[in-house]
C-alpha positions as CSV (number, residue, x, y, z in Angstrom):
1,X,-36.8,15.1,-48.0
2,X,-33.3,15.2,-46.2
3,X,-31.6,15.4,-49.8
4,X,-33.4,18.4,-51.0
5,X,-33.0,20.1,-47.6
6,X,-29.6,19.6,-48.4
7,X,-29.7,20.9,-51.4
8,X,-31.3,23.9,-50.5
9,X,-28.6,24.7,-47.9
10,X,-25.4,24.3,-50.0
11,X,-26.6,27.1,-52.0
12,X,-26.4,29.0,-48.9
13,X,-23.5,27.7,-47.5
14,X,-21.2,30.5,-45.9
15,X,-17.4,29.2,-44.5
16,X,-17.3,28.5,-40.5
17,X,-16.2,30.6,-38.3
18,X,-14.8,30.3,-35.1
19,X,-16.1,32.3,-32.4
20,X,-14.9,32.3,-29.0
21,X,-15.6,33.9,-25.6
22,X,-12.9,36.7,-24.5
23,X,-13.7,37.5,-20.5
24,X,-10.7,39.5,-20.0
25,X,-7.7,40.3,-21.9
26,X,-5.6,37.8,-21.6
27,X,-8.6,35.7,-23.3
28,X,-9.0,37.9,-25.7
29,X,-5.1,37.7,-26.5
30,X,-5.4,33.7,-26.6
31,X,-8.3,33.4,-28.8
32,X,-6.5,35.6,-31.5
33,X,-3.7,33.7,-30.9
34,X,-4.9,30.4,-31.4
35,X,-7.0,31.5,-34.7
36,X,-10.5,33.2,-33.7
37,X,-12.6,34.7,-36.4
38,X,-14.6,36.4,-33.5
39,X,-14.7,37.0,-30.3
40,X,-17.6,38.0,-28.0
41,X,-17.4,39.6,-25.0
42,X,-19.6,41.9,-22.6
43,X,-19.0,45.3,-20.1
44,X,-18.6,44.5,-16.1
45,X,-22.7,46.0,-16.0
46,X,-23.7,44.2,-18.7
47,X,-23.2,40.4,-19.4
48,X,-24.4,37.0,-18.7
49,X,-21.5,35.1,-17.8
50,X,-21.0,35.8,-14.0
51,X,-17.5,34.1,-13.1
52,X,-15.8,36.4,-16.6
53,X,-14.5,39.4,-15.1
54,X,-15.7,41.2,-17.9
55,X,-14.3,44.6,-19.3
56,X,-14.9,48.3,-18.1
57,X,-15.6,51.0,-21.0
58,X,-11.8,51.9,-21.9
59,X,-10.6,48.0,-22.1
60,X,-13.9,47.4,-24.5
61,X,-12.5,50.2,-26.3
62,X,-8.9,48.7,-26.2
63,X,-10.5,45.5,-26.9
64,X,-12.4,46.1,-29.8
65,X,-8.9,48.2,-31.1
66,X,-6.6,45.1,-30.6
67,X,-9.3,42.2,-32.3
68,X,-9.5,44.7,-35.4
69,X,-5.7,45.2,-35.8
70,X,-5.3,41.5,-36.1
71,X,-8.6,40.9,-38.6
72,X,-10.5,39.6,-35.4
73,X,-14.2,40.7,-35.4
């Protein structure tokens, strides 16, 4: 059983990517730096880690800008 489930998942293997957390800026700046794929990160109303500081609408905006400048999603 194990080998053909396996089997069935190489065929639908995609490369790993690593996806990190970005509460602010500066983490945002560190997880490009040190090689994210992705980042995730949430508004200061909306978002489920409480200690992040979070971003307000013009830094998501910045952000978003900076992640995609340096092939970040």
């Amino acid at each position: 059983m194990i080998t053909s489930l396996k089997h069935t998942c190489a065929g639908m293997a995609r490369p790993m990517e690593l996806l990190a957390p970005a509460g602010g800026m500066e983490q945002l700046e560190c997880a490009v730096h040190f090689g994210a794929d992705a980042v995730y990160l949430a508004g200061k109303r909306f978002g489920m880690r409480r200690r992040a500081s979070n971003f307000d609408d013009a830094g998501i905006t910045s952000a978003v800008k900076f992640a995609h400048e340096h092939g970040v999603k």
